[in-house]
N, C-alpha and C positions, 0 to 999 in steps of 0.2 A: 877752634872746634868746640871749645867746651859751651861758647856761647850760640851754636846750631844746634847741640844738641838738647842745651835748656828750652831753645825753641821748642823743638821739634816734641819735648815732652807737654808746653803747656798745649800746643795744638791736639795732644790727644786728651788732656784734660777738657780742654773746651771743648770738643766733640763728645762726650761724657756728657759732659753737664749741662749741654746744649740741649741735648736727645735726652735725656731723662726727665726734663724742663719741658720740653716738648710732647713728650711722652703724657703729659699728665691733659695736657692741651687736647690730646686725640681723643681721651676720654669722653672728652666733652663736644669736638667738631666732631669727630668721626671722618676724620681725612686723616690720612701723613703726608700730603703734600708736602707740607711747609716742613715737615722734617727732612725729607730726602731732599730739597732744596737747600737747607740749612745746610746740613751734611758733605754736601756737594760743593756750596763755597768755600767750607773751609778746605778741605782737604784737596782739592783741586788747587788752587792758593801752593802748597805746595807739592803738587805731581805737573803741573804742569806750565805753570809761570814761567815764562822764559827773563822775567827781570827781578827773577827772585835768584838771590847772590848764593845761594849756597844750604840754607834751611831747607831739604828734599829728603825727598823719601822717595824710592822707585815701586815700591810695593805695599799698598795700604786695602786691609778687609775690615769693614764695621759692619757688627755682628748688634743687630738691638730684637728684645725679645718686649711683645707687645704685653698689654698687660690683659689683653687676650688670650695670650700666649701664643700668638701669630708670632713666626722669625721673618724678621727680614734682614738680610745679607748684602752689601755695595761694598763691591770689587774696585780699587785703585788700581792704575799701571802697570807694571811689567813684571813676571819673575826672572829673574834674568839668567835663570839655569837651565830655563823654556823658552823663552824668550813669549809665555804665554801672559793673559790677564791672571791675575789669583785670583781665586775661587771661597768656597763656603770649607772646601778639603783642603786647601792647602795649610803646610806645616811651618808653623814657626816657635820661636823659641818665646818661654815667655816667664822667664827671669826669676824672679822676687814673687809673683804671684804663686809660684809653687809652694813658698809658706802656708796658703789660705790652706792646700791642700793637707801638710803637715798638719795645721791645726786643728783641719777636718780627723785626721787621724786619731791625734792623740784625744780628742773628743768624742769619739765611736772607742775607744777605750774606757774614758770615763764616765758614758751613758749605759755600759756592758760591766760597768765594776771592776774591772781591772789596773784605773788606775785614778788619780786623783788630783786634781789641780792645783791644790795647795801642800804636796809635796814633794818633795825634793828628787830630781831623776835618777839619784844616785845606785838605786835598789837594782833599774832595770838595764842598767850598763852592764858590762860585761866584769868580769874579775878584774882590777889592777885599773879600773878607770875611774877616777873621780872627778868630780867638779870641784872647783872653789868656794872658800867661804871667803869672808869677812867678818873677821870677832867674833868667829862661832854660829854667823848667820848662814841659812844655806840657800840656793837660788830654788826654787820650785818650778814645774810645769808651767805655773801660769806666769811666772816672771822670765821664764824660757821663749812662752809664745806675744809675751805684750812688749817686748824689747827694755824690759826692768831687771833684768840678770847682772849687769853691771861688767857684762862681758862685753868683748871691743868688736866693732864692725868685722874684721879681718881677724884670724889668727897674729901674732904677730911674728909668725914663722913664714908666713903666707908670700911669696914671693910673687905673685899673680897669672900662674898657671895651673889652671884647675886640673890640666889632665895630668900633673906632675905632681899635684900634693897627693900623699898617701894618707891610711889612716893611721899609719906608725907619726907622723910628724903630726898628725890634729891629736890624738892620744899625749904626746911629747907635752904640744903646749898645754892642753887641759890640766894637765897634772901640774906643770909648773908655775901657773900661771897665777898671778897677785891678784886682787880684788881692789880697784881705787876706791870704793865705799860699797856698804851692804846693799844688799839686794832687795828690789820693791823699793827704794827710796829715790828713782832716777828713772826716766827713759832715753835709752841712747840705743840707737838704730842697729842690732846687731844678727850679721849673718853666723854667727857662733852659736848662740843660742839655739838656732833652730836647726843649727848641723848637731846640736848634741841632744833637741827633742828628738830626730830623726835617726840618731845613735839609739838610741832607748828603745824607738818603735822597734829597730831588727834587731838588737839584743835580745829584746824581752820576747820577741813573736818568734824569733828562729827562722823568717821571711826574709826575703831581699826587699829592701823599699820600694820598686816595683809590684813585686806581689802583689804589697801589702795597697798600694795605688789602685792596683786594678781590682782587688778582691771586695775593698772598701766602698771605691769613690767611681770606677771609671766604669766595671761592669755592670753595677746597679744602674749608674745615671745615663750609659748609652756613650762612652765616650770612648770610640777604641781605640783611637789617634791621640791620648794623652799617655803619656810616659815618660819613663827617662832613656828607654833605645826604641830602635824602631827598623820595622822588615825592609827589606830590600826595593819592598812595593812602595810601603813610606815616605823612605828614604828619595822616593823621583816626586813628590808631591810638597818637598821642604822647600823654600822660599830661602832663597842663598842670604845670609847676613852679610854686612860690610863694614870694616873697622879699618879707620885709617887711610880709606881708600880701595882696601883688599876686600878678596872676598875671604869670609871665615866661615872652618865648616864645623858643622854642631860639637861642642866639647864635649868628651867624654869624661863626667863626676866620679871619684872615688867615693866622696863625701858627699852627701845630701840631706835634703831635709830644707832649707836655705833656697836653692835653685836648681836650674836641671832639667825640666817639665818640657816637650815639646807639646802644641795641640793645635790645635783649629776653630774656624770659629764654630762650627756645628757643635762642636762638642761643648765648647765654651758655653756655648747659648744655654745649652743641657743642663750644664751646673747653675747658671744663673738660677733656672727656674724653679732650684729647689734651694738656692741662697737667697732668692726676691720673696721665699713662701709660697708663688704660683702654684706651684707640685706640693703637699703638705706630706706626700706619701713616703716621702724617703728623706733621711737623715734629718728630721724633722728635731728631734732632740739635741741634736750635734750642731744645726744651725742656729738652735737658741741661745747654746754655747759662747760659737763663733759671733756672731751679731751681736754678744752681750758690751755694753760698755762698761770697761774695766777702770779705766783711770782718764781722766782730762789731759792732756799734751798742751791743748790752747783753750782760750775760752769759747767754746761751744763746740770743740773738736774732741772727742772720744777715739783710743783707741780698744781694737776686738783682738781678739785672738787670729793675727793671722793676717788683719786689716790694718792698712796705716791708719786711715780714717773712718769715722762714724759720725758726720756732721750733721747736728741737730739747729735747723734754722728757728724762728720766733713766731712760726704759722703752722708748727707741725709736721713739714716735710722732713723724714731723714733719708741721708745719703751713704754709702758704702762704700769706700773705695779702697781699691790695691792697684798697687803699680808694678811692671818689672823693665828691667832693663839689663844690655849688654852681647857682647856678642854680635853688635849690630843688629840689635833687632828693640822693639820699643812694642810694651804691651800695656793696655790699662781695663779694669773693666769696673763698672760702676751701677750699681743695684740701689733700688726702692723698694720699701713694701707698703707705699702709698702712692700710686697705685703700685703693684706689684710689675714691675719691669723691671729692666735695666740694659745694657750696655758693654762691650766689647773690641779693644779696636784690637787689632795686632799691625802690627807693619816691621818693613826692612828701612833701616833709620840710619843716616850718620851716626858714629859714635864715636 
């Protein structure tokens, strides 16, 4: 399974990079043809291959925003809790890229003065919560959001039920937990980090992280289908997940900050156009934040606040990317600001 699933993520990579690639092309023909063609063989490949062994997806929406700022939207296959096609509205879950969000947050903080990238969260947690050092080092905001905290992917209390961890058992480990070396000196992949950026935001606001989502990021930018719960109305327009065969239904987080995010593509598209720069009118400072390149991972890959990736090619193109997964659901979106577009897939994936 693990090797469908690796599938099934680069096929949403290659659709990404395909259409942003492409993207620059229409600049210049003034067709998408050969995009919605491009688009179409991949992802067909797997919704509909009948000699394809198992790499499937029943439910795929690619969301690409022109650099027009024209959306265009292609609907894959089935929801299977409708048994309808998915749409521009439909809901799904969309993993890890809820970081970008978080570090939209904590950066509409630090363009308002309230907080600061190179210092440490510990102020804005609540009484009796600390982080760890190393030698007296202490992890900051921005080693929080660029995955350099030196904290571990998982809690290691984490048993892997999100709707079972409390924030007495993430509090537990925080406090007890050892540092393998100081912080800023490593990047290692960590959803801690950004559960305890996401600690800070509601500490410090006296907001739920909801709120603090919709007040920030989702009402300004038109996205009323992103959050962490959702109305009753919502709720019939989610795109069932699949793990293991079963069907899974949306986790409910104690913890956030990390993941959690449910959206669509409309809404999706919405935030591209103010992370590609298209829209310059809103969180325009926060984005320069976010998109900054912080530290090198590989050679010519940067990560941002929030971003796995900032890949700068040898002609001047850069690329943006965040990924999420889980829950049976596979999301990627991928942005330019030459030209200004980008990219969106969500789908219902093996997992």
């Amino acid at each position: 399974m693990k090797n469908k699933t690796k599938s099934f993520i680069i096929l949403i990579f290659i659709v990404c990079v395909f259409t942003v690639l492409l993207l620059k092309e229409i600049t210049k023909t003034k067709t998408s043809d050969t995009m919605e063609l491009t688009i179409n063989s991949i992802v067909s490949y797997y919704i509909d291959n009948p000699n394809n062994k198992g790499d499937t997806a029943s439910a795929v929406v690619v969301g690409i925003l022109m650099p027009t700022g024209d959306k265009k939207v292609f609907s894959y296959g089935v929801n299977p809790a409708t048994g309808k096609k998915p749409d521009s509205q439909s809901i799904f879950h969309i993993g890890s890229i809820s970081k970008t969000f978080t570090a939209l947050l904590v950066s509409s903080n630090v363009v308002n003065g309230k907080m600061k990238l190179e210092e440490p969260p510990d102020a804005y947690l609540s009484s009796g919560i600390t982080t760890p050092s190393f030698d007296g080092k202490k992890m900051t905001f921005l080693d929080l959001l660029i995955h350099s905290s030196g904290l571990p992917k998982f809690p290691t209390n984490f048993k892997g039920d999100v709707s079972s961890y409390t924030p007495t058992m993430f509090y537990d480990f925080l406090n007890s937990y050892q540092l393998p070396y100081a912080p800023g000196t490593k990047l290692l992949y960590s959803n801690v980090g950004f559960q305890v950026a996401g600690r800070a935001l509601v500490d410090f606001s006296g907001k739920t992280y909801d709120q603090l989502i919709k007040e920030v990021i989702a009402d300004p930018l038109k996205m009323p289908n992103t959050s962490m719960s959702l109305s009753d109305n919502q709720k019939e327009k989610v795109v069932t997940g699949y793990k293991n065969g079963s069907s899974v239904p949306l986790p409910e987080f104690e913890i956030f900050g990390a993941g959690g995010l449910v959206s669509n593509a409309d809404d999706m598209l919405n935030l591209l156009k103010v992370l590609s720069g298209l829209d310059k009118s809103l969180l325009s400072e926060e984005i320069q934040l976010v998109t900054t390149s912080y530290k090198e991972r590989s050679p010519g890959v940067y990560v941002g606040l929030g971003l796995d990736s900032i890949v700068k090619d040898d002609i001047g193109n850069t690329f943006f990317i965040k990924g999420g997964s889980g829950f049976g659901y596979k999301a990627q979106i991928l942005f330019s600001n030459n030209p200004s577009s980008g990219v969106v897939v969500l789908s219902k994936a093996l997992d």
